[in-house]
C-alpha positions, 0 to 999 in steps of 0.5 A: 485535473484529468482523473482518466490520466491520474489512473493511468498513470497509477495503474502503469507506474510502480512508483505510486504502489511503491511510495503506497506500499512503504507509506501503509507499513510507516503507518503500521509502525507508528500505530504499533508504537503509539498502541504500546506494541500490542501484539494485534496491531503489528506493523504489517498486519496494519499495512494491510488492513490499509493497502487491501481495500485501496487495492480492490478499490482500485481494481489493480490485479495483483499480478500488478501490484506485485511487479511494482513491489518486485525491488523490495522482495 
């Protein structure tokens, strides 16, 4: 597997940001269901404790980011 073309990719697509960005609210959900809906571990607080170190891990500016997520805002 090619990982400079798998980076290219992610950092050219919108596609893996949008299916990330969706995937870490799912999650946020099933946490905040399996936790008894407490009040700390909201879905969206919970998505972004997941997409905020991947992002600065993978050096994706949030300029970035944003344009890849525009069709849900």
């Amino acid at each position: 597997m090619n990982i400079e073309a798998l980076l290219l990719y992610i950092n050219t697509s919108p596609l893996p940001w949008l299916i990330f960005t969706i995937g870490s609210y799912k999650i946020g959900v099933f946490v905040y269901k399996k936790s008894k809906q407490n009040d700390f571990l909201q879905p969206i607080i919970v998505a972004y404790a997941i997409m905020l170190p991947i992002l600065l891990l993978s050096g994706v500016d949030y300029e970035h980011y944003f344009k890849s997520t525009a069709i849900m805002t």
